[in-house]
C-alpha positions in Angstrom: 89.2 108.8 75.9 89.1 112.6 76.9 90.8 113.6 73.7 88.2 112.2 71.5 85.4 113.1 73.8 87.3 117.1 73.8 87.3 117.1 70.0 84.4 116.0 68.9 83.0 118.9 71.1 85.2 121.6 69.3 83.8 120.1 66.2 80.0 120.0 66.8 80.0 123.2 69.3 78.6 121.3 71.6 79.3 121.1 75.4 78.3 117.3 76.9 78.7 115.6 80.0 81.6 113.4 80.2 80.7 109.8 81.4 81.8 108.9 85.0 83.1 105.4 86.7 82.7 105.0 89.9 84.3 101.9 91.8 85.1 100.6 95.1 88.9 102.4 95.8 90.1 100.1 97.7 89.1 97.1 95.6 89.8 98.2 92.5 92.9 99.8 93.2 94.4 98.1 96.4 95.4 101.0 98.6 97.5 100.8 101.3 96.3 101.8 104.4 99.1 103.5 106.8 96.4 104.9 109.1 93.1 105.2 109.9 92.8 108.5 107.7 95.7 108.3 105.5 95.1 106.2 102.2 98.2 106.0 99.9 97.8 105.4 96.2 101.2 103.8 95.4 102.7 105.1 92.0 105.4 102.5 90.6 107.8 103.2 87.9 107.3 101.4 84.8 109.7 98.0 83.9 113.0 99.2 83.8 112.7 102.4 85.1 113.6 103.1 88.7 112.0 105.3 91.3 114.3 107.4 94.2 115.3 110.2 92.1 114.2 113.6 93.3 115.2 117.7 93.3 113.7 120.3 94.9 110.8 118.7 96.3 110.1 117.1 92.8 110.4 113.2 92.5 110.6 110.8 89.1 111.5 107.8 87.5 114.6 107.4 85.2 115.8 104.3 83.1 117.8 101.9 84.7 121.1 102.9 85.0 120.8 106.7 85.7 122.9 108.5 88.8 122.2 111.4 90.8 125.5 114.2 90.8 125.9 115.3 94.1 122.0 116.3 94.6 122.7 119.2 92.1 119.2 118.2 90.1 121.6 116.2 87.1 121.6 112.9 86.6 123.7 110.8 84.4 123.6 107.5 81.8 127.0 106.8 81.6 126.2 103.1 79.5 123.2 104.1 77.0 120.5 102.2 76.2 118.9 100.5 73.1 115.0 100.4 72.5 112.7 99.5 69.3 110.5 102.4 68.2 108.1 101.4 65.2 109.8 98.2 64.8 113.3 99.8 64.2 116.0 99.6 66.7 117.1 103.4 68.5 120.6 103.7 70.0 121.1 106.0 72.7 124.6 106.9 73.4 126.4 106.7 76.7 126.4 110.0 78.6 122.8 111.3 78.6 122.4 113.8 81.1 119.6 115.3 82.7 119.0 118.6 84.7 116.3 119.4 86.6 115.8 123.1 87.4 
């Protein structure tokens, strides 16, 4: 990848051109099409995350199970969650909040 590429250019002091892919968009990547100029690359949240939160012009995608307070940029776990790290289970308490700024 571009970090490998990156360092083994710091370490031989060497500048080199990066490789390049090129590839049909909208075969490899099946665009939607919602005009005749305007190509949308949908982004989707990963399993168990959810998309539709958003502040200040800024939009992401929190676990399951996250609410918005009153658009104020804070969102809310009330439940926790539970996920294995490194094959040993991590317990996230209830009441997580987030604040966007």
């Amino acid at each position: 990848g571009l970090c490998s590429q990156a360092e083994r250019m710091y370490r031989t002091f060497q500048v080199r051109k990066f490789p390049q892919a090129r590839a049909g968009i909208g075969t490899q990547l099946g665009l939607v099409h919602n005009g005749e100029d305007d190509l949308e690359l949908p982004v989707r949240p990963f399993s168990g995350y959810e998309a539709g939160f958003a502040h200040r012009g800024y939009s992401i995608f929190l676990r399951t199970g996250f609410t918005s307070k009153a658009g104020l940029g804070t969102f809310t776990h009330e439940q926790g969650w539970e996920v294995s790290y490194n094959g040993r289970a991590v317990v996230v308490p209830g009441g997580v909040e987030l604040s966007l700024y």
